[in-house]
N, C-alpha and C positions, 0 to 999 in steps of 0.2 A: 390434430395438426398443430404444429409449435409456429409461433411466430419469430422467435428468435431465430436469429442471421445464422445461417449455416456456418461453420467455423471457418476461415480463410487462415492463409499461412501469417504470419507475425511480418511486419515490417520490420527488417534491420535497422531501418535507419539512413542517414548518408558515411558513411565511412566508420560509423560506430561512434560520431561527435556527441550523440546525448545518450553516452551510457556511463552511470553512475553505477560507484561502489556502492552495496551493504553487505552485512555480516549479522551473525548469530547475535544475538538471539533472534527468531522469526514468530512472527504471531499471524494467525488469522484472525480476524472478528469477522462478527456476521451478529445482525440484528433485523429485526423486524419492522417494517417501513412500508408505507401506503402510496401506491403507483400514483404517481399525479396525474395519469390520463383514464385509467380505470376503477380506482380503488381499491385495486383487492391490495390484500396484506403483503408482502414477498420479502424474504429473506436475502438482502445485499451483504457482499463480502469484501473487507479490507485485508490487505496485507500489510504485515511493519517488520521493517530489518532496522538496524543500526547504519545510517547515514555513516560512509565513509569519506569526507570530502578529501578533493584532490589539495597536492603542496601549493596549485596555484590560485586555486579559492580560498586559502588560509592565510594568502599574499606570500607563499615561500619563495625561496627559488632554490630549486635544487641543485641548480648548476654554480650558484655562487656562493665560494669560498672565503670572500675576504670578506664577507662584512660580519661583523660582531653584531650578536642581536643580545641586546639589553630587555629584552621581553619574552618570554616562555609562551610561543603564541600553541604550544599544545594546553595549557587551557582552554582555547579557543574551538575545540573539538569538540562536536554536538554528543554529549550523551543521553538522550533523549532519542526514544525510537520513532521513527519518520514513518507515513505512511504513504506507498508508493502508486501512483496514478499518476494520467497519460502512459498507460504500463505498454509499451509495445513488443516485448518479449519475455519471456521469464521461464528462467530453469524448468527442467519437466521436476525437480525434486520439491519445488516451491509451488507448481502449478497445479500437478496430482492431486494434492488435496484440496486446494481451492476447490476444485472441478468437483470433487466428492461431494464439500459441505454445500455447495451451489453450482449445480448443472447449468444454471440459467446464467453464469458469467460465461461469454463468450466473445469472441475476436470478430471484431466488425472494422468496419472504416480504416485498419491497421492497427488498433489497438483494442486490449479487453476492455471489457464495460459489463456492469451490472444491468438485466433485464426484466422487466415482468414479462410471465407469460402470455399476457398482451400483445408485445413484441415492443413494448415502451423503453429505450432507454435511460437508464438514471445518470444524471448527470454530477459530473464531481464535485460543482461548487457545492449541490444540492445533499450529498453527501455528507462532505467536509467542511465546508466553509459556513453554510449555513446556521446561523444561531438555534440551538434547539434540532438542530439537523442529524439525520441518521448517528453518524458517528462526528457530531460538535455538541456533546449534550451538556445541559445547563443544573440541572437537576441530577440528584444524589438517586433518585429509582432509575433514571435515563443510562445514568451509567453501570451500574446493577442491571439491566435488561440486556446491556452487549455481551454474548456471549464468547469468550477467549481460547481459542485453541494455540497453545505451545508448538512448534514443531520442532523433533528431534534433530533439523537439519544445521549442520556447523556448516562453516567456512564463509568466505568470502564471495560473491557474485558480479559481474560486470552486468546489469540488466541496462537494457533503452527505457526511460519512465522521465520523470519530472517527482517531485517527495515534496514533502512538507510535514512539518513536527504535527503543531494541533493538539490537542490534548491526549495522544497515542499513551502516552507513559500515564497517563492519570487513568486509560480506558485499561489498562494492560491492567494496573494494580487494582483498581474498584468493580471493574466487570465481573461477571460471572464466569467463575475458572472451569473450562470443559476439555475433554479430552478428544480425538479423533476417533470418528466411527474405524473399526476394524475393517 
């Protein structure tokens, strides 16, 4: 018997206010990490798109014509791939897989989250933020042990989540490069 939360439908959101652009390139990671309420071992899973930020977080305005800009604020455009939590909905073409390389990601409280079989949830500072943390590693083998899954999926996405850079692009290039089980 699973302790993990039976899948519930995804939260929209309020009117679609917190859904952010990404685009291709898309990564999974997925590494090996010790339940903080049980111990056992368990395989947690990130996802990374290309943050697409809005004209109005880049301070544009699209609507205005007259004013000359003396600064090229598309430098200012994240190239660095983001990794997406507070995820509350996400494409079935981005999800599919997640679901394959970890069954144990599932939709609780309105949004997915990584779980031990436990029924433990992992939490994202604990994740991300944390120094030495799942996917915040400090060390040259730490990030050699994530392992990388490509996905073939293009295009653009509207998803509801919250992102943050973190060391994604440094986990992308020095991880272990893997491919999608069949």
């Amino acid at each position: 018997m699973s302790l993990i939360p039976e899948q519930t439908e995804p939260d929209d959101g309020e009117d679609g206010e917190d859904l952010s652009s990404f685009s291709a390139p898309f990564h999974i990671l997925r590494c090996l990490t010790g339940c903080w309420r049980c111990g056992q071992a368990c395989k947690v899973t990130a996802i990374t798109g290309m943050y697409q930020p809005t004209a109005e977080e880049l301070g544009w305005d699209p609507d205005d014509t007259e004013t000359v800009w003396d600064y090229d604020y598309s430098n200012d455009i994240p190239t660095e791939p983001s990794y997406l939590s507070s995820i509350r909905s996400l494409p079935e073409e981005l999800l599919a897989p997640l679901l394959k390389l970890n069954p144990d990601f599932a939709m609780a409280d309105g949004g997915y989250h990584n779980f031990c079989r436990c029924g433990a949830r992992f939490g994202e500072f604990y994740l991300f933020n944390e120094p030495e943390g799942t996917f915040a590693p400090m060390e040259e083998d730490h990030f050699r042990a994530i392992e990388v899954y490509p996905l073939e999926v293009q295009g653009t996405f509207q998803i509801d989540c919250l992102s943050g850079a973190g060391l994604m692009g440094e986990i992308i290039e020095k991880g272990k490069p893997m491919a999608l089980p069949e």
